[in-house]
C-alpha positions in Angstrom: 34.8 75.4 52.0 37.2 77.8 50.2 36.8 80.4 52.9 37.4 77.6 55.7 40.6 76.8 54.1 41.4 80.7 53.7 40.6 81.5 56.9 43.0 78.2 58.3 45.6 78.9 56.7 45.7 82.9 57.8 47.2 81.7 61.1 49.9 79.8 59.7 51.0 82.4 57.6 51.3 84.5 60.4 53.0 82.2 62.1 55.2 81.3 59.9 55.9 85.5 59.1 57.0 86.1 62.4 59.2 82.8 62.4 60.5 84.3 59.3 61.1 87.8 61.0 62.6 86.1 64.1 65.0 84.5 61.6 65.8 87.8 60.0 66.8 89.6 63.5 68.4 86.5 64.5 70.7 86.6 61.3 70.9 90.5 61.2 72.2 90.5 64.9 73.9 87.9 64.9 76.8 89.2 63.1 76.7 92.4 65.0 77.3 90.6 68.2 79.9 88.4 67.0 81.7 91.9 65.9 80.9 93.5 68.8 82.8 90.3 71.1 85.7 90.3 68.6 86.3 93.9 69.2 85.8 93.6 73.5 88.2 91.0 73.1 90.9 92.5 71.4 90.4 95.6 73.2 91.0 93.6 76.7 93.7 91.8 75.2 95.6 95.1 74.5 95.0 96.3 77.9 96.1 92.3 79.2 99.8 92.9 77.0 100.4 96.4 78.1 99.9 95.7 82.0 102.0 92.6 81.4 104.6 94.7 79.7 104.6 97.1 83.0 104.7 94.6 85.3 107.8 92.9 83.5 109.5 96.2 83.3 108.9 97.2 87.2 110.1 93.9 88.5 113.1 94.1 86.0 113.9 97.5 86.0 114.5 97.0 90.2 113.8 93.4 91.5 111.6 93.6 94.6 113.3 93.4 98.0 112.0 91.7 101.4 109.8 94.1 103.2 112.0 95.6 105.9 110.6 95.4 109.4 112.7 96.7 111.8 114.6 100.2 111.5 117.1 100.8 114.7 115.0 100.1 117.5 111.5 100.5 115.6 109.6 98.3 114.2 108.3 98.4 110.9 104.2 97.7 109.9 104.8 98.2 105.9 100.7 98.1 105.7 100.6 96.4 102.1 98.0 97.9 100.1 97.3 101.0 102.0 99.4 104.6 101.4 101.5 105.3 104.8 103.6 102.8 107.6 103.3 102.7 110.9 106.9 102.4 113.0 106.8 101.9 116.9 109.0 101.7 119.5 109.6 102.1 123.6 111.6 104.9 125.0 111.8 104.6 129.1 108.7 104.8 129.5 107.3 106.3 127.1 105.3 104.7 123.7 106.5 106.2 120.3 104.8 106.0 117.1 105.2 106.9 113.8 103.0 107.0 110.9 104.4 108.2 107.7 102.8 108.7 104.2 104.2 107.7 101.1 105.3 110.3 98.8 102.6 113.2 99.2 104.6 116.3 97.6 107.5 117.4 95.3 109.7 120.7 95.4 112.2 121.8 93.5 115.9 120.4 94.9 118.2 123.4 96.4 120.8 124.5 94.4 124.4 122.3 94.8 125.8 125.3 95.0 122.9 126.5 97.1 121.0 129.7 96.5 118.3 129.5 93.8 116.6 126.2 93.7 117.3 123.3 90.8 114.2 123.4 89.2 114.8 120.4 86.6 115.3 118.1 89.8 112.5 117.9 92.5 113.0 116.1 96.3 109.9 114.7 97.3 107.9 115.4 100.5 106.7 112.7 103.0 104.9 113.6 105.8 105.4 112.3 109.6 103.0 112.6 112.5 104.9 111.8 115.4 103.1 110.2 118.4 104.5 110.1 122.2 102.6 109.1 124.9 103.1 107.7 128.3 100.3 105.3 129.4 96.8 106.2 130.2 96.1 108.9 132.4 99.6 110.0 132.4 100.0 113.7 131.6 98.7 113.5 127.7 99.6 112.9 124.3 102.4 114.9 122.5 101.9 114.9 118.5 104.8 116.0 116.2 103.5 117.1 112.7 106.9 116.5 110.5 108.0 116.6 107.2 111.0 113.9 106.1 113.1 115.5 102.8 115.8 113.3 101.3 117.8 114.0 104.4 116.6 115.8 107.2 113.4 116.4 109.8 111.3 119.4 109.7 109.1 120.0 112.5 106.0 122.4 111.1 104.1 121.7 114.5 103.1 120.6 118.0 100.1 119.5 119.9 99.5 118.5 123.2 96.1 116.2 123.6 94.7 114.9 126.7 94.6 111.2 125.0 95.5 109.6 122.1 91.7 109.5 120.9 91.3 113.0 120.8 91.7 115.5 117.4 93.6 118.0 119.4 93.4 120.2 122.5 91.1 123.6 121.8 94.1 125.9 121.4 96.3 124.3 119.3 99.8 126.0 120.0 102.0 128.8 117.9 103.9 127.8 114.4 106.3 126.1 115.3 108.9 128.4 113.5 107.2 131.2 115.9 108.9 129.8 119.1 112.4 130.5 120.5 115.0 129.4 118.5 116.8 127.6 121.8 113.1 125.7 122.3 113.2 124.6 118.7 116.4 123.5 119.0 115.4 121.6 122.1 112.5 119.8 120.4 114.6 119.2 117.6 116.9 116.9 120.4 114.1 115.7 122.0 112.9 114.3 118.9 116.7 113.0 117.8 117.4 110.9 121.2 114.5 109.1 120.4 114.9 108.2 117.0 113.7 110.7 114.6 115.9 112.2 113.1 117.9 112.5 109.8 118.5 109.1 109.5 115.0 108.1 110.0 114.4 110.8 107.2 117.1 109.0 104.5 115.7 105.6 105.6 111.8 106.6 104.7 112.6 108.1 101.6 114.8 104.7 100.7 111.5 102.7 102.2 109.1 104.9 100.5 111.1 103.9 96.8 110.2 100.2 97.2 106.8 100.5 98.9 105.7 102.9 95.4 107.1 100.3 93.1 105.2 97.3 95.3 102.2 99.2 95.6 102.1 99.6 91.6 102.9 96.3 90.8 100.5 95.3 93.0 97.6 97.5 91.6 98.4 96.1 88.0 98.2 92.8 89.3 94.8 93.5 90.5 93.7 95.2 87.4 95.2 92.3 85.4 92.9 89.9 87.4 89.8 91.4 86.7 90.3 91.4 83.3 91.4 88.2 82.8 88.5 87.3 85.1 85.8 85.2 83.2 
């Protein structure tokens, strides 16, 4: 009878020794995890304050303005979100368009006094590819690769491709610096009666300013979001 009631009860102290064990871990974790959440949550909240602070500070520093959409004759595609604007426009006959990059590069400014370079202020670099064609079927596509500084154009080269579709025609044409100095001139005009010029250049740079503080709010906003997400 004695070893009945031995042998009964080994079950049950079994049972009850892995309760007890589960109990253990459960209190022994339990602590841990509650640590572990406290520190997640402070850590995210630090994250939350200085985006907030950023955010603040951008739309304080320089208060948004209304996205412009029309420059001269073009219009204006500001493409929120993305890193480059498209600008289009009719000539004659003839369909213009621009798509520009925002900020891509930095050198150091020329001298006032010109000469050696400023090297404690830089002018930053966007680039412009330049896109004029005249209907389907109707001689090709020319492509101006451009540069806008602060306040002038720089051609750095020209394509000719049978359609707007295509990369580029197999030979790709000289430097443009390596033509005639009267033929760059006359590309340079070509380019200036329809538009691009130096005062598209000053008005990129200006659009450029707000569209790298909008996209940065923007992208903190975002970040923000996810964070706060639950």
């Amino acid at each position: 009878m004695a070893r009945l009631i031995r042998s009964l009860a080994k079950p049950l102290t079994l049972t009850l020794t892995h309760q007890h064990q589960q109990l253990c871990i459960s209190r022994y974790l339990s602590p841990r995890t509650y640590i572990s959440d406290m520190r997640k949550s402070a850590f995210e909240g630090y994250i939350l304050r200085l985006l907030r602070s950023e955010i603040q500070y951008e739309l304080q520093s320089s208060p948004p303005n209304n996205p412009v959409t029309k420059f001269n004759s073009f219009m204006v595609d500001g493409r929120g979100g993305e890193r480059w604007i498209t600008l289009r426009r009719q000539y004659a006959d003839e369909d213009i368009k621009l798509e520009a990059t925002m900020f891509d590069g930095a050198v150091p400014a020329p001298s006032k006094n010109g000469g050696v370079a400023n090297s404690d202020e830089m002018q930053m670099h966007i680039t412009v590819i330049v896109t004029i064609s005249k209907g389907e079927g109707a001689g090709g596509v020319l492509e101006f690769m451009c540069s806008a500084w602060p306040d002038s154009i720089e051609i750095k080269r020209l394509f000719i491709r049978t359609n707007e579709k295509m990369i580029a025609e197999p030979y790709a044409g000289p430097e443009f610096t390596e033509l005639d100095d009267g033929l760059q001139d006359s590309l340079y005009d070509f380019l200036e009666v329809r538009g691009v010029g130096d005062e598209l250049a000053v008005f990129l740079h200006q659009y450029m300013k707000q569209k790298d503080k909008a996209e940065l709010v923007g992208w903190m906003e975002r970040v923000k979001a996810f964070i706060e997400r639950k």
